[in-house]
C-alpha positions, 0 to 999 in steps of 0.5 A: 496546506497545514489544514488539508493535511490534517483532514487527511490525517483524520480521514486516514484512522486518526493518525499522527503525522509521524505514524502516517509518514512511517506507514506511508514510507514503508509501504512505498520501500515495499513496493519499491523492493517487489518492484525491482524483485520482478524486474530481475525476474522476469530477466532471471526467471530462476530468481525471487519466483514467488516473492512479488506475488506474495508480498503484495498479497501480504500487503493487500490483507495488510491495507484491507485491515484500516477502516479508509481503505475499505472505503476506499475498496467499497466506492472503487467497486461501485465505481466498477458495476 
């Protein structure tokens, strides 16, 4: 197991464990938080309108930035034609 997460370590950037696991962990809290924001929206329209949309298209540029996800992007469009 050691050995598989370390080739995902390399292949993710070259980061280190720690850095992975903040990274990763973040971006899952952030998604947690949009998540439970469109449910009490789509039940109160009147609140967080906008803050979904925008955070996940904060976090899309955010991701498209790391080397593995726009690999990831290239062989997804691919995939598509």
């Amino acid at each position: 197991m050691i050995k598989h997460i370390r080739q995902h370590l390399k292949n993710s950037s070259n980061m280190t464990y720690f850095y992975h696991m903040k990274h990763a962990c973040g971006y899952g809290f952030r998604l947690i938080s949009v998540g439970i924001k469109s449910i009490v929206h789509g039940i109160f329209p009147v609140v967080w309108k906008y803050e979904g949309p925008r955070e996940i298209i904060k976090m899309y540029f955010e991701l498209r930035k790391q080397k593995h996800i726009r690999k990831m992007m290239k062989e997804y469009e691919q995939d598509e034609t």
